[in-house]
C-alpha positions in Angstrom: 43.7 56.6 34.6 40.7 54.6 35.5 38.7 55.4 38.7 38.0 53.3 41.1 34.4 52.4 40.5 35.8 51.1 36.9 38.5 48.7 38.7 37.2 44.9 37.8 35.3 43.6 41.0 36.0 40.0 42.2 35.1 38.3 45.3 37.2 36.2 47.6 38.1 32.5 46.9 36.7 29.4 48.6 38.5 28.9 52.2 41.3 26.5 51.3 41.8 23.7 54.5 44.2 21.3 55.2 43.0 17.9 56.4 44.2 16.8 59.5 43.7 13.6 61.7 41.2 15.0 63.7 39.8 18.0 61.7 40.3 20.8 59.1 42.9 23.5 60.0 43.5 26.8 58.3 47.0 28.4 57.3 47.7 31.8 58.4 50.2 33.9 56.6 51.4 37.4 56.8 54.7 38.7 54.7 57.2 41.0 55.3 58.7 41.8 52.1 62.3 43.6 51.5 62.1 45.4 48.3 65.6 47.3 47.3 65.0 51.3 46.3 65.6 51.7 42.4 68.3 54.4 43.4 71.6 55.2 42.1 72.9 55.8 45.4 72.6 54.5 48.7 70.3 55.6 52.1 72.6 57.4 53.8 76.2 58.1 51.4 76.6 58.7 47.8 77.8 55.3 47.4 77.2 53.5 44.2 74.4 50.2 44.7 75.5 48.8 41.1 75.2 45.4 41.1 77.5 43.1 40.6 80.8 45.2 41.7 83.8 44.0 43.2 83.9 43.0 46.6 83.8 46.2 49.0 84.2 48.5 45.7 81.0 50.2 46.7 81.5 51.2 49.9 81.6 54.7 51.6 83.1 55.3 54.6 79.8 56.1 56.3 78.9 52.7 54.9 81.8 51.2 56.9 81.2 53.2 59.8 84.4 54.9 60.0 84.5 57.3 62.9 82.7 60.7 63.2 81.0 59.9 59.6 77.0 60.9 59.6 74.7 59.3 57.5 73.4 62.2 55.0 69.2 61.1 53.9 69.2 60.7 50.1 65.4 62.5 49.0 65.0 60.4 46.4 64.6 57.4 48.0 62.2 59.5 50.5 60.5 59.8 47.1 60.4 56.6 46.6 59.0 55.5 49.1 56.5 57.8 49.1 55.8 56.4 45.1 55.7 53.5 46.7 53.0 54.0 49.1 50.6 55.9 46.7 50.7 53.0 44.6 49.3 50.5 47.0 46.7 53.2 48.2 48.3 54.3 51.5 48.3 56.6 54.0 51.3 58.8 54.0 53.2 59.9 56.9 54.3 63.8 56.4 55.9 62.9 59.6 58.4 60.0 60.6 61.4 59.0 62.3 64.6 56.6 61.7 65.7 54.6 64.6 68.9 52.4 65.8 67.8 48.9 65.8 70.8 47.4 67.5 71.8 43.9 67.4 75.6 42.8 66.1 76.6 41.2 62.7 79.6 40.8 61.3 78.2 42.4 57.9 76.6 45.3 59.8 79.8 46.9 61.0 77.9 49.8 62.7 76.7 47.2 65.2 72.8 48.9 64.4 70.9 49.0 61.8 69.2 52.5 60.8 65.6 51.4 60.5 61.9 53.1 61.2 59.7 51.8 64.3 57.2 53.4 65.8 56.7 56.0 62.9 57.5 54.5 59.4 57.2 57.0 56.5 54.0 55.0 54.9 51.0 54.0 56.8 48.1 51.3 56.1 47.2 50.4 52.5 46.2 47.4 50.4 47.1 44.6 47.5 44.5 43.1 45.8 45.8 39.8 44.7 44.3 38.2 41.7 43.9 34.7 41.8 41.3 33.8 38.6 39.0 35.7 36.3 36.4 37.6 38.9 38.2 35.9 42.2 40.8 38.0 44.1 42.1 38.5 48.0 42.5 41.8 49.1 45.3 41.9 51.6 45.8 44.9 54.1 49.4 46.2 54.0 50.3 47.5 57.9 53.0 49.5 57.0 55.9 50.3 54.7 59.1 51.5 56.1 62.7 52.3 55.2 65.6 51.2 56.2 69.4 50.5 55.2 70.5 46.5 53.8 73.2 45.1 55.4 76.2 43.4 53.8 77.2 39.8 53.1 79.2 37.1 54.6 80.7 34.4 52.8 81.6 31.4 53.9 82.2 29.3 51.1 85.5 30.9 49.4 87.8 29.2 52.6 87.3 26.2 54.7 88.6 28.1 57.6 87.6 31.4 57.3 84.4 34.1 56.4 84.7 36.8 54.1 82.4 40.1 54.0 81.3 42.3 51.5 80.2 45.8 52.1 78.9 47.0 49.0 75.3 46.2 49.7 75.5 48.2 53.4 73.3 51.0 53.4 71.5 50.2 50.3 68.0 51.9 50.7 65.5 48.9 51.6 61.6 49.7 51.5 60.1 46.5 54.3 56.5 45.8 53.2 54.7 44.6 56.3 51.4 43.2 55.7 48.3 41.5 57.9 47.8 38.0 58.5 45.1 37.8 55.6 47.1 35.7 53.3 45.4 32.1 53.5 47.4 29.5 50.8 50.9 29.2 49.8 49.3 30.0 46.0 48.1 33.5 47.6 51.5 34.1 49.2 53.3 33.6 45.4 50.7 35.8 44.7 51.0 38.4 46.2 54.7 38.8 46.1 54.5 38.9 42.7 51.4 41.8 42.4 53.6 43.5 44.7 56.3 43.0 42.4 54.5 44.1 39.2 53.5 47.4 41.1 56.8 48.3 42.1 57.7 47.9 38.5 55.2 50.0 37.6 56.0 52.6 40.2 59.8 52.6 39.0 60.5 52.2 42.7 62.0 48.5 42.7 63.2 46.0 39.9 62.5 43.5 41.6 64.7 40.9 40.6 65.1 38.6 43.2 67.8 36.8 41.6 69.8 39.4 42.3 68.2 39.9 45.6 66.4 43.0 45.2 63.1 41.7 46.9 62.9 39.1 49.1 60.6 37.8 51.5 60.3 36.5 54.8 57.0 34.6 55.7 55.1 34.3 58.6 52.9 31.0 59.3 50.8 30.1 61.7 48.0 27.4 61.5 44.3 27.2 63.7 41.0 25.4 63.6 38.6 27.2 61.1 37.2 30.3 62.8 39.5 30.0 65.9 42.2 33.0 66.7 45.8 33.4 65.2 48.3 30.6 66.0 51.4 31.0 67.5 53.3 32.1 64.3 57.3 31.1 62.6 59.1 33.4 60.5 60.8 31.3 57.4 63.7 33.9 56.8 64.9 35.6 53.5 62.9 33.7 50.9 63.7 35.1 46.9 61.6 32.4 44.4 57.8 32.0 44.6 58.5 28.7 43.9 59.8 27.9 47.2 57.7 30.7 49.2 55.0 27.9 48.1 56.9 24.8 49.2 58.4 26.4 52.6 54.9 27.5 53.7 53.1 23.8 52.5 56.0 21.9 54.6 55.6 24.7 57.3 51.8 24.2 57.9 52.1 20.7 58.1 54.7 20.8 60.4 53.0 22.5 63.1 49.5 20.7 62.1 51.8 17.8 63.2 53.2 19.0 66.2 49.5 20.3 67.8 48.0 16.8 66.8 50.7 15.2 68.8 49.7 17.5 71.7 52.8 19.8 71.3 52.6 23.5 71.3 54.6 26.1 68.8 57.3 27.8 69.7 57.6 31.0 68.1 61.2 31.3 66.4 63.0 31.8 63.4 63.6 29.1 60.7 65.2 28.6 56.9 63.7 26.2 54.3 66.1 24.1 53.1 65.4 23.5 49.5 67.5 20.3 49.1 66.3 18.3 51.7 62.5 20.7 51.2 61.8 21.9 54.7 62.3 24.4 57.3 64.7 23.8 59.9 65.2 25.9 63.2 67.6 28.9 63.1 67.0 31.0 66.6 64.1 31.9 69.0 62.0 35.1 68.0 63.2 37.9 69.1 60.4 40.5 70.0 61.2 44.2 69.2 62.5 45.2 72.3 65.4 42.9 72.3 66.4 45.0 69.6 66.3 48.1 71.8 65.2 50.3 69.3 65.3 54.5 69.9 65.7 57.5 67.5 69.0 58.2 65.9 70.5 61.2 67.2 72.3 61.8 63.8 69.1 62.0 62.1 66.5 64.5 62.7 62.9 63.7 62.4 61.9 63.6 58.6 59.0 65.8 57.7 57.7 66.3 54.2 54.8 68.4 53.1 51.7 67.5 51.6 52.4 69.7 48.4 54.5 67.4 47.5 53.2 64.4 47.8 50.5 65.6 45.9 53.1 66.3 43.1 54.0 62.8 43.5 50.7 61.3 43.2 49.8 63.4 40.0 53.0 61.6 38.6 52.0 58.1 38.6 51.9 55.8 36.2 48.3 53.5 35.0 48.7 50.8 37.8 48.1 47.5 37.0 44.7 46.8 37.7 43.7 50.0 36.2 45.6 48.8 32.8 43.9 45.4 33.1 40.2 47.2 33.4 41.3 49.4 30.4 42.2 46.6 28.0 39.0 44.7 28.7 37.5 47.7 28.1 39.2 49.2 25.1 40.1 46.2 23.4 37.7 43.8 24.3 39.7 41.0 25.5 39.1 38.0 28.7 40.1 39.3 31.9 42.6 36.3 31.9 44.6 37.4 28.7 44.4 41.3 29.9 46.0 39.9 32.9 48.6 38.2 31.5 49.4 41.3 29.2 49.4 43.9 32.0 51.6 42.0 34.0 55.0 43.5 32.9 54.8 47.1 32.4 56.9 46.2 28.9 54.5 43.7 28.1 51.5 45.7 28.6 53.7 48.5 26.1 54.6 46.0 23.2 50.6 44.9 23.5 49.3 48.3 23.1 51.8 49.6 20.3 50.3 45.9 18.5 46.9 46.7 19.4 46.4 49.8 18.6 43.7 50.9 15.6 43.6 46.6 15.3 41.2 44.3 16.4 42.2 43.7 20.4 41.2 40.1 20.8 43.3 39.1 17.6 46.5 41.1 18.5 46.1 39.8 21.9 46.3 35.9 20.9 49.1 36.9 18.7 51.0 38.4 21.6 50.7 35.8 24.1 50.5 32.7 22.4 52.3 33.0 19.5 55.2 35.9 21.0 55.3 35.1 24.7 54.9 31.6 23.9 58.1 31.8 22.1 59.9 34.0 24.1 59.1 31.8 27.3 60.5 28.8 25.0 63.8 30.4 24.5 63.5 32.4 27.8 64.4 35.3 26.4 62.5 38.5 27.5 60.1 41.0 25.7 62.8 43.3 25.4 65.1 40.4 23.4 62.6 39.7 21.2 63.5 39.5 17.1 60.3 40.9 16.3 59.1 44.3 17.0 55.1 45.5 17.9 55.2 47.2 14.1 56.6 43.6 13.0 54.2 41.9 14.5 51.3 44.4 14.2 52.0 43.9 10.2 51.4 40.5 10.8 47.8 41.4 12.6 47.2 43.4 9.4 47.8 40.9 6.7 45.6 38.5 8.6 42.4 40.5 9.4 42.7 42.0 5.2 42.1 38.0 4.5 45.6 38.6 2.4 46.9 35.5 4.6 44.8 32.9 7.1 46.3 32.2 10.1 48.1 29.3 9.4 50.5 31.4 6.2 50.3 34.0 9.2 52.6 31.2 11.4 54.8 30.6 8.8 55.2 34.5 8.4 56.1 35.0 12.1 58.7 32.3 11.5 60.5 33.8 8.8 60.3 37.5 10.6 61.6 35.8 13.9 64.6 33.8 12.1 65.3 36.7 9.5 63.6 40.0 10.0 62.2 42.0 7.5 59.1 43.7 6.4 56.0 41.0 6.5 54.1 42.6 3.9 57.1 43.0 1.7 57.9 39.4 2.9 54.4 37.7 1.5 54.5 39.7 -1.6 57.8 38.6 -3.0 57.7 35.0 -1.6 53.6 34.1 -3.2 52.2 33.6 0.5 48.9 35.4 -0.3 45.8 33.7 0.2 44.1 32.7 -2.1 40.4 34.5 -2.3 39.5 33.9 -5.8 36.1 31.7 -5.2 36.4 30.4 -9.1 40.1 29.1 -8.1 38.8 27.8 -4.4 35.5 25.7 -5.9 38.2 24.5 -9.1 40.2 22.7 -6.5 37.3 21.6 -4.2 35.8 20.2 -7.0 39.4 18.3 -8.2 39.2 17.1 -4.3 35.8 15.7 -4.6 36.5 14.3 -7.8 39.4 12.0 -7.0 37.4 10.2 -3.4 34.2 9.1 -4.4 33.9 7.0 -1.5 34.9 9.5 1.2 31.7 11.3 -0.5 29.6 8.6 0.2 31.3 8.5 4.0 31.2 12.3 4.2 27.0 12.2 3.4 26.6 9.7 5.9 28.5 11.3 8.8 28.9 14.9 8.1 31.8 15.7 10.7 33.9 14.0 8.1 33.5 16.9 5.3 36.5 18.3 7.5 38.6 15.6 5.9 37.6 17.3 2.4 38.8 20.9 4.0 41.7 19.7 5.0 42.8 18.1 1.3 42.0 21.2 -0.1 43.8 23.4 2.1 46.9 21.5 1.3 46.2 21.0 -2.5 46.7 25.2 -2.2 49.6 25.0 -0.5 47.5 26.2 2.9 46.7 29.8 1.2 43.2 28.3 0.3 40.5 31.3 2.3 39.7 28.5 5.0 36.4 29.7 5.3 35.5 30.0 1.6 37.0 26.0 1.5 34.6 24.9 4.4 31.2 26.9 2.7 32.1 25.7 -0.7 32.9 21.4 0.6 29.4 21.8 2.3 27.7 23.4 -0.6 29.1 20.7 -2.8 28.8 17.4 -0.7 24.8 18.5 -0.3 25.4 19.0 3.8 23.4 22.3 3.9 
């Protein structure tokens, strides 16, 4: 893995303000981000946390708080957690403690919540969000925690009556708590999705928030420039960057609104509404001791040693930022494109398998814009796609031997993405190579001439339009014309050198 000093450096954006009627004003964000455990089995029963089940199908009678039943810690999700926080740099509590956090919901049927307060198995670490090439924001995390999910209500499958399913009770949660150092709706998308991509890393989240395995809820706040934090809402259980962005624009300018008009914030709960596209009020705030929060007295205090957390660490993955340095490095491409390639851990593994003994910039514009271009089209994923890295690295080949130019090299990756099949095998027995032979090349160059006398006379005039000559050349060959040989060779004969 890369070390630290080889990480890419960037330096913080440009404050972003908000106009007012009387003045700039600042957004203050923090996050507090629910990302499910990657676990076969729940927090506290051997329950299954398969998606999609039944209704109450996976559901253990600790998870349905039958009487006398005691919640049983599952170590791998310790481990987990513990992944979890190596991978965002942070300290590691050998020592912590799981709490009742009581409040009542039809969906929690213990009437508490098994949760971690005062001493949460992961302490202070950090995200670093990139934001452009060299520009980044480092956000300070506070704390990572674990705790069980609740279930789910329904309310839309009777018009009298709410339904609940259990199967998502006691599913092993890891809460993400950062700072207040968040500072645009764009950084907020941001860093939910870094977040994201390191979890997938880690292995310790999949984080698809379609099915809801990491949400979000976001704290905003809004001051003059320099002032102290703002009274701050919390905009509950948010799953798509997309509207993480809008809730937090409509958000800011709400309260910008509200303190112009001499109001004052009161600090509560809301939802965004994304029909209607804003945040409406759900309940006052409730500070932690309304949720009279003390130890478990099923649970005994977890301690771990450092041994093995060691042993954890020394079984991570390359991180993210570490890849992105590395294929700058190694394969000389933009810090942009090894962004975009080290963004999925599949991606970054279906980029290297191309890249590898191949030129890195050429593999790399053949991955995204040509492979992720397509896949994005027909939103299929990396692991859907029709053409394999050795398919595609086949492709690189034939291009950098000058046996194809790019342009055959398009029509290749068509044929191998509607048909399959071996490209080499594939330009051999249909006549695609190109054509290199310089007596064939100035033969066909010289027909082109030949035939427009007058675009010769145009062409010596203005020079820019000898690419008119290239261009009739390159399809007089049927495009396998060496593109390069065709531009020397018009120049050469036109006089223009």
């Amino acid at each position: 893995m890369m070390t630290e000093a080889e990480l890419l450096e960037f330096k913080e954006p440009e404050p972003k303000l908000i106009p007012g009627v009387d003045g700039d004003w600042e957004v203050v964000i923090g996050m507090e981000v629910h990302a499910q455990v990657l676990s076969e089995s729940k927090l506290f029963s051997g329950a299954s946390t398969k998606f999609g089940a039944a209704p109450n199908e996976n559901v253990s009678l600790v998870d349905a708080a039958m009487p006398g039943m005691l919640p049983v810690i599952n170590e791998f999700c310790v481990e987990q957690a513990v992944r979890a926080g190596l991978g965002i740099k942070a300290e590691i509590n050998l020592f912590s403690v799981f709490d009742r956090k009581n409040y009542f919901y039809p969906d929690l049927p213990q009437g508490y919540q098994i949760s971690q307060f005062k001493h949460p198995i992961v302490g202070e670490g950090e995200v670093i969000v990139d934001l452009a090439p060299g520009i980044g924001r480092r956000v300070r995390i506070e704390r990572i925690h674990l705790e069980q999910d609740a279930g789910k209500s329904i309310h839309d499958m009777d018009p009298e009556k709410s339904f609940v399913d259990l199967n998502r009770t006691g599913v092993a949660l890891m809460e993400v708590v950062s700072k207040p150092d968040i500072r645009s709706s764009e950084e907020a998308a941001e860093f939910l999705r870094k977040l994201r991509t390191i979890f997938r890393y880690l292995g310790v989240c999949d984080g698809n928030m379609q099915e809801g395995s990491m949400r979000a809820d976001v704290n905003v706040s809004v001051r003059r420039p320099g002032d102290g934090l703002g009274t701050r809402c919390e905009i509950k259980n948010m799953n798509s960057m997309r509207f993480i962005q809008q809730a937090i624009e409509y958000e800011a300018r709400r309260q910008i609104a509200i303190i112009e008009d001499g109001g004052e914030i009161d600090q509560e709960t809301r939802l965004y509404d994304t029909k209607k596209g804003e945040t409406r009020s759900m309940r006052s705030k409730e500070e932690a001791h309304d949720y009279r929060y003390f130890p478990d007295p099923d649970l005994l205090p977890l301690e771990i040693e450092q041994a093995w957390v060691d042993q954890i660490a020394k079984s991570l993955p390359e991180l993210p930022d570490a890849k992105k340095a590395r294929f700058v490095k190694s394969f000389g491409v933009t810090e942009y494109d090894a962004s975009v390639l080290a963004a999925e851990p599949e991606n970054a593994v279906f980029f290297e398998e191309v890249a590898k003994g191949r030129d890195g910039k050429l593999a790399a514009n053949w991955v995204i814009n040509e492979l992720f271009g397509r896949l994005n089209k027909e939103e299929k994923s990396i692991d859907e796609s029709p053409i394999s890295a050795a398919q595609l690295g086949a492709i690189v080949d034939l291009i950098s031997s000058d046996e194809i130019s790019g342009k055959i090299g398009k029509e290749l990756f068509e044929i191998v993405w509607s048909e399959g099949g071996d490209p080499k095998k594939i330009v051999e027995d249909r006549g695609m190579k190109q054509v290199t032979d310089l007596g064939a090349i100035e033969a066909a160059v010289d027909d082109v001439i030949a035939a427009n006398p007058q675009q010769v006379e145009k062409a010596k005039a203005k020079p820019n339009l000898a690419g008119w000559f290239v261009g009739q050349v390159m399809k007089s060959t049927g495009g396998k014309a060496n593109p390069q040989a065709v531009q020397e060779l018009v120049r050469k004969k036109l006089g223009l050198e």
